[in-house]
C-alpha positions in Angstrom: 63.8 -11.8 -26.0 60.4 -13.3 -25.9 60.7 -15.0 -22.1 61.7 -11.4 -21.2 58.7 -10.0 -22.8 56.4 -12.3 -21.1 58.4 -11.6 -17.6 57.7 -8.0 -18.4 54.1 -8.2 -19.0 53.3 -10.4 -16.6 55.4 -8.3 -14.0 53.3 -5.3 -15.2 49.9 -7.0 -15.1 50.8 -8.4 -11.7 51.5 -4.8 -10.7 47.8 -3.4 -11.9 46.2 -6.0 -10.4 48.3 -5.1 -6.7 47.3 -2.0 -7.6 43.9 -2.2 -8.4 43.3 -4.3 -5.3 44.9 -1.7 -2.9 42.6 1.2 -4.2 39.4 -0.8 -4.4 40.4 -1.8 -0.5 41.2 1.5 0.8 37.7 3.1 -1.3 35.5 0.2 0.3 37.9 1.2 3.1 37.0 4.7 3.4 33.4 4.3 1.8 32.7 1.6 5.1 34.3 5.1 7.5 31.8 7.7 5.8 28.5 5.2 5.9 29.8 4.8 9.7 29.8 8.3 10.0 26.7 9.4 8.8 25.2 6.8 10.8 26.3 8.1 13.8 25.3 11.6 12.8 21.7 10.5 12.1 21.8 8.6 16.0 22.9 12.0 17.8 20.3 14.1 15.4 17.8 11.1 16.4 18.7 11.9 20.4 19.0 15.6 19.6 15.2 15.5 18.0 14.0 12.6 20.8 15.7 15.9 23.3 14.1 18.1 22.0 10.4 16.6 21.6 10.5 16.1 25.4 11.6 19.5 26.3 8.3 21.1 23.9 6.2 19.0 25.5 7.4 20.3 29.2 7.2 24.1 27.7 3.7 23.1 26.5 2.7 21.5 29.8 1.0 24.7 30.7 -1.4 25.5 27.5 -4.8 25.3 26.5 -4.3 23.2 23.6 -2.6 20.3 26.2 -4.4 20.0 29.2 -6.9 17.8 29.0 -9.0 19.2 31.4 -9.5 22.4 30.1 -10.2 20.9 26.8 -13.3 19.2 28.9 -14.3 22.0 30.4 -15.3 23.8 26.8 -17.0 20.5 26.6 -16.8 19.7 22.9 -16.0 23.2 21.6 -13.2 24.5 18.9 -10.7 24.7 21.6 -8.6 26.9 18.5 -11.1 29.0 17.7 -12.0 29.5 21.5 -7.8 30.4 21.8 -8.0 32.8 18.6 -10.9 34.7 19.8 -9.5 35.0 22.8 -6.2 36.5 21.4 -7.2 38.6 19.2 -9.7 40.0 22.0 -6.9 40.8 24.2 -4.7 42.6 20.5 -7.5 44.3 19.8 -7.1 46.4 23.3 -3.7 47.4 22.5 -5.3 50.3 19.8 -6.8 52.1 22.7 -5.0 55.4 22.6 -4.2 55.3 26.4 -2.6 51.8 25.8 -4.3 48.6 26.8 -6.6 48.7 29.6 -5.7 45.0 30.9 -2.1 46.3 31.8 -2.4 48.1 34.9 0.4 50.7 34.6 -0.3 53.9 32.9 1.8 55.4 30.1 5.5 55.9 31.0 8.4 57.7 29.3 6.0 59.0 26.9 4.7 55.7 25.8 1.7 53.7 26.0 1.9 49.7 26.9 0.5 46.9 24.7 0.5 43.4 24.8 3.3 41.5 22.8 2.7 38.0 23.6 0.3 36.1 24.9 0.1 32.7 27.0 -3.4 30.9 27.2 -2.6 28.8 30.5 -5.6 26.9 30.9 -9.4 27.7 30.7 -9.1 30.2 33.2 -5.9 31.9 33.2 -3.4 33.8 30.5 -0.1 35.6 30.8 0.8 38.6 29.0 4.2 40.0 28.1 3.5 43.9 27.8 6.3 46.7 26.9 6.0 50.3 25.5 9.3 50.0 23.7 11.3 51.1 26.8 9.8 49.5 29.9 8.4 45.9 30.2 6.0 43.6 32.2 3.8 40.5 32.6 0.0 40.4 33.3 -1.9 37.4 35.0 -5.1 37.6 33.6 -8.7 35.7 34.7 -10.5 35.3 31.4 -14.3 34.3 31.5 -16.1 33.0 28.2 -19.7 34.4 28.8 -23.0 32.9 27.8 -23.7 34.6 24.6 -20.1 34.0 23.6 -18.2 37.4 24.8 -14.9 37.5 27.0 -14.1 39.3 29.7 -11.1 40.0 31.7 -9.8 40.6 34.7 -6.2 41.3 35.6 -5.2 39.2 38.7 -1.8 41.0 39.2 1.1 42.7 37.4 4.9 42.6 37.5 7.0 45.8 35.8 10.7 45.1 35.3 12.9 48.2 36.5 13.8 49.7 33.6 17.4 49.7 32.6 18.6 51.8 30.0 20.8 50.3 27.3 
């Protein structure tokens, strides 16, 4: 009774140790597949960021806070600043009751035009998105910085979409 005993215990101890090994395998097993796979995650977000990094940098190609040269032409100067002042210069037209002036087409359907968004090329040139709600355009604008520090404009030329009612 006693040999059967032992063969029992030792049969059931030999059976938690078989299965003891087999689930700390298949956990290392599985815990080895999720590191794997968070690791590749984190590569494509890596290549996804790298992606889009480069593609910002090609969008910002044309801007006044990346081109070197117009940075030297203010020669030292808060290049921000110069770029708020000159925004807010061009929103502050758009409370003109007859729209704003730098947009070339007069009121249509109603509605007076105003500048939306603006796009300080370089240290001489800016692009305006314009709409009235209905109808909408773009604006190339010559911008000078004058001596005792006021900004005029001049509208180079202007491009009205057809209008397309929804």
């Amino acid at each position: 009774m006693k040999k059967n005993l032992y063969l029992y215990l030792f049969i059931f101890a030999l059976l938690i140790n078989v299965f003891t090994y087999m689930f700390f395998t298949n956990k290392q097993k599985f815990e080895d597949k999720k590191v794997e796979e968070a690791h590749a995650k984190v590569k494509v977000i890596k290549d996804s960021i790298t992606i889009i990094k480069a593609k910002n940098a090609d969008e910002n190609y044309f801007s006044l806070e990346n081109n070197r040269n117009a940075i030297d032409y203010f020669a030292g100067k808060d290049v921000p600043a110069i770029a708020i002042k000159i925004r807010d210069a061009i929103y502050a037209k758009n409370i003109n009751p007859g729209g704003n002036p730098l947009i070339e087409y007069p009121a249509m359907d109603g509605k007076v035009f105003t500048v939306s968004k603006i796009k300080i090329l370089n240290h001489r040139w800016i692009i305006l998105d314009f709409s009235n709600g209905l109808r909408w355009g773009e604006t190339l604008l010559k911008y000078f910085i004058e001596e005792d520090g006021t900004i005029t404009f001049k509208a180079v030329d202007s491009v009205l979409y057809p209008f397309e009612p929804y």
